[in-house]
N, C-alpha and C positions, 0 to 999 in steps of 0.2 A: 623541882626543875633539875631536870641534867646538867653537869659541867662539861665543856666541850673540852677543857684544859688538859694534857698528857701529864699524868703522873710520872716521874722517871721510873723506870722500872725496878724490884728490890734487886735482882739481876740483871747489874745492865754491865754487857759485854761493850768495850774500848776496843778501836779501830776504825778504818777508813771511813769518815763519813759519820762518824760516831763518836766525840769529844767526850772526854769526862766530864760531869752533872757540873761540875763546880768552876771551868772553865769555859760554860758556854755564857753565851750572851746574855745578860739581864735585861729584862721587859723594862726598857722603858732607855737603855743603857746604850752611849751611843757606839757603835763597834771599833770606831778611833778614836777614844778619847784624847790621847798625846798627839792627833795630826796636825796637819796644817791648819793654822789659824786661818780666820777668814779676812779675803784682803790681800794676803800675803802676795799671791800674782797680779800688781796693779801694775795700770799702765808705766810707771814711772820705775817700775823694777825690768818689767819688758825692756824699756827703754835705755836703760843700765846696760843690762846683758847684750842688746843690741851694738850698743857703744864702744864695749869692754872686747866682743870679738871683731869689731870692724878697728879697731887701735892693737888686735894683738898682732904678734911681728911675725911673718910668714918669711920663707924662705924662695926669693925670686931668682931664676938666671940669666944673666946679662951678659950674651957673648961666653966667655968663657968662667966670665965671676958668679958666685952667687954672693947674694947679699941680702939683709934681713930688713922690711919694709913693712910697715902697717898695711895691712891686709886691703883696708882703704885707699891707699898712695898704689898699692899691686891693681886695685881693680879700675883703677883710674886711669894707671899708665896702659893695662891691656884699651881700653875702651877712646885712648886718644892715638892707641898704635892703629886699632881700627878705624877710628875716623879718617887718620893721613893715607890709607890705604884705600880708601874711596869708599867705605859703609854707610850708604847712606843715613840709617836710622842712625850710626852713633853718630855721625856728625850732625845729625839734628840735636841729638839728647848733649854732647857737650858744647855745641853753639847753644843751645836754652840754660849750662848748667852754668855757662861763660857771663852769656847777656844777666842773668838773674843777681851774681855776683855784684858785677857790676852796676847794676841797678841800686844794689844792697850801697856800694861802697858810697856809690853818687847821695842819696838818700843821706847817708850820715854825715856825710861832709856838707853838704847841704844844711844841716842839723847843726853841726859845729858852727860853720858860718854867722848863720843865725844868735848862737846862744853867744857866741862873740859881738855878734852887732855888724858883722860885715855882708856886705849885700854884691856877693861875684856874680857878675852877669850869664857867665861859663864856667863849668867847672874846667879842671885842666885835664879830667878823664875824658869830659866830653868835648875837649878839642882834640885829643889824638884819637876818638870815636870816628869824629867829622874827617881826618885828615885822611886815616885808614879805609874813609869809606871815599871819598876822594880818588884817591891813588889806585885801587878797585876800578873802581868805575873807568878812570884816563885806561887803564890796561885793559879791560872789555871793549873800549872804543876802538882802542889802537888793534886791537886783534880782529873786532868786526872790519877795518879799516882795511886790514892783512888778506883777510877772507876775501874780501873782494877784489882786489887788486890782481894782476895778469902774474904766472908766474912769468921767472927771468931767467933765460937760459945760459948759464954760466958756463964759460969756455973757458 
């Protein structure tokens, strides 16, 4: 039986495409031996690096100052300069980043409470929640109230 296998040649000419016999690749041999281990990109290295540039310090300008902000604090103040400006999707995405927060904080003082033994009826978040949504509402009233009313011709 034939072997399929290439003999190197007794003359074998080096160049493009064509390595010396002794530096090519060994059957069996894996071509990066010294690479990256496996693993090495796990979610919690992603999540590092994700971290490490949303906390590096960018250079923002403010009026006439520049000043140097976590990259995160820069992308937060853009995204509430657009919400006060009337955008509606970022004032959704920072009214859900607001409400969420605070959900968070109610939750653990709640948690605290508890692990104290004290049993608050209300938190004190969520009575300036109650009062903020209050005082909202009386100024919708009063403005639907405005709406309707005859203008007044002032001399």
């Amino acid at each position: 039986m034939t072997s399929h296998r290439k003999e190197p040649p007794t003359k074998y000419e080096v160049g493009y495409g064509n390595p010396p016999v002794r530096t090519r690749f060994r059957k069996g041999q894996s071509g990066n031996p010294g690479g990256r281990p496996r693993g090495v990109m796990t979610a919690r290295r992603i999540a590092d690096l994700v971290l490490k540039e949303a906390y590096r310090l960018v250079k923002v300008r403010e009026g006439d100052n520049v000043v140097k902000l976590p990259a995160i604090q820069a992308i937060l103040r853009a995204q509430v300069a657009n919400a006060a400006k009337g955008n509606g999707p970022a004032q959704r995405a920072v009214i859900e980043v607001v409400q969420a927060i605070e959900r968070e904080i109610a939750t653990q003082a709640a948690a605290r409470e508890r692990a104290q033994g004290k049993t608050s009826k209300i938190s004190d978040l969520e009575v300036a929640r109650r009062i903020a949504f209050l005082l909202e509402r009386g100024q919708h009233e009063l403005l639907r109230q405005n709406a309707g009313a005859p203008m007044r011709d002032e001399k």
